[in-house]
C-alpha positions as CSV (number, residue, x, y, z in Angstrom):
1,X,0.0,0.0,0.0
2,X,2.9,2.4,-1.1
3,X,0.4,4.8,-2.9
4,X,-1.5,5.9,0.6
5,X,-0.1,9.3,0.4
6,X,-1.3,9.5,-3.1
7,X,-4.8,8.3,-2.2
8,X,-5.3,10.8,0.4
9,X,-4.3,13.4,-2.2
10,X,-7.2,12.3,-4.2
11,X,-9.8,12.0,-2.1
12,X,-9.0,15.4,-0.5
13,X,-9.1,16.5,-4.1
14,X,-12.6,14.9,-4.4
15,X,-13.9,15.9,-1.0
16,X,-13.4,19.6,-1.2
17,X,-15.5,19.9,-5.3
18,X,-18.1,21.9,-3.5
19,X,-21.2,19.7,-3.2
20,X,-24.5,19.1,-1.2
21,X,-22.1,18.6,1.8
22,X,-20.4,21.6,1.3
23,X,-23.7,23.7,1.2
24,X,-25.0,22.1,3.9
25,X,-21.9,23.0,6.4
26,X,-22.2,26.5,5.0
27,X,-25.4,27.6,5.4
28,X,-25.3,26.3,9.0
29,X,-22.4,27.7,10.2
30,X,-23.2,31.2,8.3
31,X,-26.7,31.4,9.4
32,X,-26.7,29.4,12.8
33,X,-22.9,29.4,14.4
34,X,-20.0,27.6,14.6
35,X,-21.0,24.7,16.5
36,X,-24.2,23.9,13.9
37,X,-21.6,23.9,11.5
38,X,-19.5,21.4,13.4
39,X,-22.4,19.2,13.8
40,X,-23.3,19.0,10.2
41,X,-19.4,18.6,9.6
42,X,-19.7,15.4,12.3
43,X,-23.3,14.2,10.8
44,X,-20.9,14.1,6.9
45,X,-18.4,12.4,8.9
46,X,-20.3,10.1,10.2
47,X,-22.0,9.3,7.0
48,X,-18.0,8.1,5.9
49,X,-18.0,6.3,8.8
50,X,-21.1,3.9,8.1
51,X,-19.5,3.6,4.3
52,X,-16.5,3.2,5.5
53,X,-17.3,0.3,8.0
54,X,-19.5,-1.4,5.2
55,X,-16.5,-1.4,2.5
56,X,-14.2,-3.1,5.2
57,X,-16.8,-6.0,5.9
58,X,-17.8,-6.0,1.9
59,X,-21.0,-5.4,2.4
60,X,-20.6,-1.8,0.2
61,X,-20.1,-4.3,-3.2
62,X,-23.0,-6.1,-2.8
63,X,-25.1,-3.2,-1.9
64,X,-24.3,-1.5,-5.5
65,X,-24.6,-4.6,-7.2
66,X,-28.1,-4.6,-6.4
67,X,-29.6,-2.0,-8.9
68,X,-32.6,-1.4,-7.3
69,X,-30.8,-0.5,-3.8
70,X,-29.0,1.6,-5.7
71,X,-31.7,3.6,-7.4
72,X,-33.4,4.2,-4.1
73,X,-30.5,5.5,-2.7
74,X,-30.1,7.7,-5.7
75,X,-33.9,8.5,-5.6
76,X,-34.1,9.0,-1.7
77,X,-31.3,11.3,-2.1
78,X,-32.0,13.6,-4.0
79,X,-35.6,14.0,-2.9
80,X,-33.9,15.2,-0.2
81,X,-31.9,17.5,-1.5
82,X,-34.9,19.1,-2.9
83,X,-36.7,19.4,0.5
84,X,-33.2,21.0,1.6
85,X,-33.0,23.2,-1.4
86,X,-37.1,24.1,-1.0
87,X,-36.6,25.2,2.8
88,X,-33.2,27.1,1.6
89,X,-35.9,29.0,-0.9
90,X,-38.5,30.0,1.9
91,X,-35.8,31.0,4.3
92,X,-35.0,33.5,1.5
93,X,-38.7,35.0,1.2
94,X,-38.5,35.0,5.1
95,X,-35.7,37.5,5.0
96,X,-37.1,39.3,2.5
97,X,-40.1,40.5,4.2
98,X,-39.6,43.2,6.3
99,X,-38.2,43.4,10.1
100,X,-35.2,41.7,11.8
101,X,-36.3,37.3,11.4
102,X,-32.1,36.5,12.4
103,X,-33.2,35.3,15.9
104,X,-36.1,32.9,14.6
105,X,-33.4,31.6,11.7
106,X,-30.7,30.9,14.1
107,X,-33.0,28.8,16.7
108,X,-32.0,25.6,14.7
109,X,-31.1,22.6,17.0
110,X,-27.6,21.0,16.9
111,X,-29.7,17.9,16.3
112,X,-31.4,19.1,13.5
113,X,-27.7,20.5,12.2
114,X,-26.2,16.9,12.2
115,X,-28.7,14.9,10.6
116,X,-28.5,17.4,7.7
117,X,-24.4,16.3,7.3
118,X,-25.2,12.8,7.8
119,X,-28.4,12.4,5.6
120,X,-26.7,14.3,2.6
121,X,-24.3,12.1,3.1
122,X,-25.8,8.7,3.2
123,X,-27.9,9.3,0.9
124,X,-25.3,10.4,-2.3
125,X,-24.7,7.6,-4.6
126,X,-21.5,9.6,-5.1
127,X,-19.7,8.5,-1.8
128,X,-21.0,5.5,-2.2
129,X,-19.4,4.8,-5.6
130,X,-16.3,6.5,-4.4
131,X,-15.9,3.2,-1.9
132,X,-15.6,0.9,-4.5
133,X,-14.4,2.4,-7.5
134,X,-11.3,4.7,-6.2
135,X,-10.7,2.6,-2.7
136,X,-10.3,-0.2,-4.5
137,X,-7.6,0.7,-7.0
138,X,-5.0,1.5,-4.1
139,X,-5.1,-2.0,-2.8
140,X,-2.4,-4.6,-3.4
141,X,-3.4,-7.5,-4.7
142,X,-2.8,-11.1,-3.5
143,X,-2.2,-9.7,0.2
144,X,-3.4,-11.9,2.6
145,X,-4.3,-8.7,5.0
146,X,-6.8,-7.0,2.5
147,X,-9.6,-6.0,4.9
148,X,-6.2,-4.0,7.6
149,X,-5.6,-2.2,3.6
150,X,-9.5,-1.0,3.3
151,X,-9.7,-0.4,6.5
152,X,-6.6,1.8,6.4
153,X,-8.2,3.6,3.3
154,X,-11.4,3.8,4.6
155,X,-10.6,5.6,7.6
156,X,-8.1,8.1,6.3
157,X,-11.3,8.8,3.9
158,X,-13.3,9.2,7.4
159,X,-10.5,11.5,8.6
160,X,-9.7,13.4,5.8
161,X,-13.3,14.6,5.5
162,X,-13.9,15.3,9.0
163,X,-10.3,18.0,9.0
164,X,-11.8,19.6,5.8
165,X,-15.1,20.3,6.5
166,X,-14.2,21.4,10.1
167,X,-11.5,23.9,8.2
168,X,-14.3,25.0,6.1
169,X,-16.5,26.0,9.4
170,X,-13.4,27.7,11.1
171,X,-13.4,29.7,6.9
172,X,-16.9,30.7,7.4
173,X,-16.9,31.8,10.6
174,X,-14.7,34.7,9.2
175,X,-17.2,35.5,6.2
176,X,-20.7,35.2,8.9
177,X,-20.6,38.9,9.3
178,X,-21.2,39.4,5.5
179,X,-24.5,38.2,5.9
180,X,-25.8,40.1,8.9
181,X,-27.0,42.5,5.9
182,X,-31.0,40.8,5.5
183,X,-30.9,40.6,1.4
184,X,-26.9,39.7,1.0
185,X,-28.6,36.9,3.3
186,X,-31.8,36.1,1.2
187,X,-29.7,36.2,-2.3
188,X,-27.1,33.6,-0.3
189,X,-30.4,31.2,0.6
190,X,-32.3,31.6,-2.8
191,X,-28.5,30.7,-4.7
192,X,-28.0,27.8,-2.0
193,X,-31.3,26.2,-2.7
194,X,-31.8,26.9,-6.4
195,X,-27.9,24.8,-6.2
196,X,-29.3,22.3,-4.5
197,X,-32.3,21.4,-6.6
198,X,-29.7,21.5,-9.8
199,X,-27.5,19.0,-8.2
200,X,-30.7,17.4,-7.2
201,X,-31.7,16.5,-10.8
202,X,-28.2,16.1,-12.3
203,X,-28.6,13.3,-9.8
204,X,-31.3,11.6,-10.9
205,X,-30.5,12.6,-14.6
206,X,-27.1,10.6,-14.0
207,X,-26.4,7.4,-15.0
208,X,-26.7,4.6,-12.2
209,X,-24.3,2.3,-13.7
């Protein structure tokens, strides 16, 4: 497993493409603090960690050799990035209409925060192709200690993703301020969730083989 170094480099390079993840830490830790962002940060991390634990038992190639697992997954995930993308929409008309709505935005539970990051998560086909189409290319054949390799792999994924998107809420912390201003706010909710609907149907528009 000589090319670990160079697998990291990859998946960090695959990681940080802004995605539904990406949004999803954003608009939490712009619009409700640092620690919602963390928690949607953990809630993607531990969406890696389920993937992760079901490439090293194998279980991750039989679930995307059954097609119509795979489509629900697809199906179920970007359903939700529409109901994401919808509230994202409304929040926007919210901050539109007139008087200070900041407090009633920012009352969002840390709960509420982490299941975002791990739904978004779980539910992208994406992550769950990346387990066995990239993991498995860095592993040396014929070595009797294959499930140590994916389980090395695997959980430099896991921690790879949880050091990024935890950078990326330390980033935003520094650019909350520009959205204390009611329609820079509203224009950042209506781009968020009109982004998340497109990747929504690029999803299902994308081919599931």
């Amino acid at each position: 497993m000589e090319g670990i170094l160079t697998f990291i480099l990859i998946s960090l390079l695959i990681i940080i493409v802004p995605g539904p993840d990406f949004l999803i830490v954003m608009k939490n830790t712009v619009h409700s603090g640092k620690r919602n962002g963390m928690m949607s940060a953990l809630g993607i991390t531990t969406g890696h960690i389920v993937y992760a634990s079901l490439a090293i038992f194998g279980i991750i190639y039989i679930l995307t050799s059954l097609y119509y697992v795979f489509v629900l997954i697809k199906v179920l995930g970007a359903c939700y990035l529409i109901y994401l993308g919808v509230r994202s929409i409304l929040s926007a008309r919210q901050s539109m209409s007139f008087n200070d709505k900041k407090q009633d935005l920012n009352q969002v539970s840390y709960l509420s925060s982490y299941r975002q990051g791990f739904l978004s998560t779980i539910l992208n086909p994406k992550a769950l192709l990346y387990y066995m189409s990239i993991l498995p290319q860095f592993l040396s054949q014929g070595n009797i200690h294959m499930t140590s390799q994916v389980a090395v792999l695997a959980l430099s994924v896991v921690l790879v993703t949880c050091c990024w998107f935890l950078f990326c809420v330390f980033i935003f912390q520094y650019i909350k301020l520009l959205f204390s201003n009611p329609k820079i706010k509203a224009i950042f909710d209506y781009a968020v969730g009109i982004i998340l609907i497109g990747l929504s149907i690029n999803l299902l528009l994308s081919k599931t083989s």
